[in-house]
N, C-alpha and C positions, 0 to 999 in steps of 0.2 A: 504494500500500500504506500505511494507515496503522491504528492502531489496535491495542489489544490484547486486544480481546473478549473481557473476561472474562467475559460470560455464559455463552459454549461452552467458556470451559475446562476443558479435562481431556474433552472427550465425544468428541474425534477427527474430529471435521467441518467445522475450519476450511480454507481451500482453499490449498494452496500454490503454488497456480499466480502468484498472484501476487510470492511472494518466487523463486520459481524464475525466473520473467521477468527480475527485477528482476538477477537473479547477470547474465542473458545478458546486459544493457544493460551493468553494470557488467566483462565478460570485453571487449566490445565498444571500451568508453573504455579499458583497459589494453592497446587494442590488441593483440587476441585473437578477432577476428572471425570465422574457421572455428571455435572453439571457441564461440563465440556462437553463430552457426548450427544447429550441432549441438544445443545445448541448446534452442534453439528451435523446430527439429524434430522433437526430442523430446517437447517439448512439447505441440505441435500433434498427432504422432501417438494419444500417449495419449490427449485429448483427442477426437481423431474416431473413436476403437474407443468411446469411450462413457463414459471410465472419468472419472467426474465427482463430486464433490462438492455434499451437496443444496442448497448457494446458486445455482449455478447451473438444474440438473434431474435431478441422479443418486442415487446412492444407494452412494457409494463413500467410503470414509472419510479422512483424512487421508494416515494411513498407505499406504492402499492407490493413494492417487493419485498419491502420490510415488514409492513403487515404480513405478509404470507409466510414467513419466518416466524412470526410473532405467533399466526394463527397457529403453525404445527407444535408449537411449544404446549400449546393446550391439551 
């Protein structure tokens, strides 16, 4: 993860998949690795229903791909 793209700022289509990873690594070093997991298959859920962001090949926006992480967490 690096960078602060300000050319997409404010348009909603930056992909959070990578800061959400980066929570699971860092739950993982604080010795929190079923909560790691969890976030991570969360992750991957959201991700294999489709719900993508158009850097990769979707057509889902910030917002909504972070909810879809959030949702598999439940």
């Amino acid at each position: 993860m690096h960078g602060s793209a300000p050319d997409i700022a404010g348009q909603g289509v930056a992909n959070p998949i990578g800061a959400i990873g980066s929570a699971a690594l860092m739950l993982d070093h604080l010795g929190l690795p079923d909560e790691a997991a969890r976030l991570d298959k969360a992750i991957e859920a959201a991700t294999a229903a489709g719900v993508l962001t158009p850097d990769p090949v979707g057509g889902a926006g910030t917002a909504e791909a972070t909810a879809a992480v959030i949702d598999h967490l439940a």
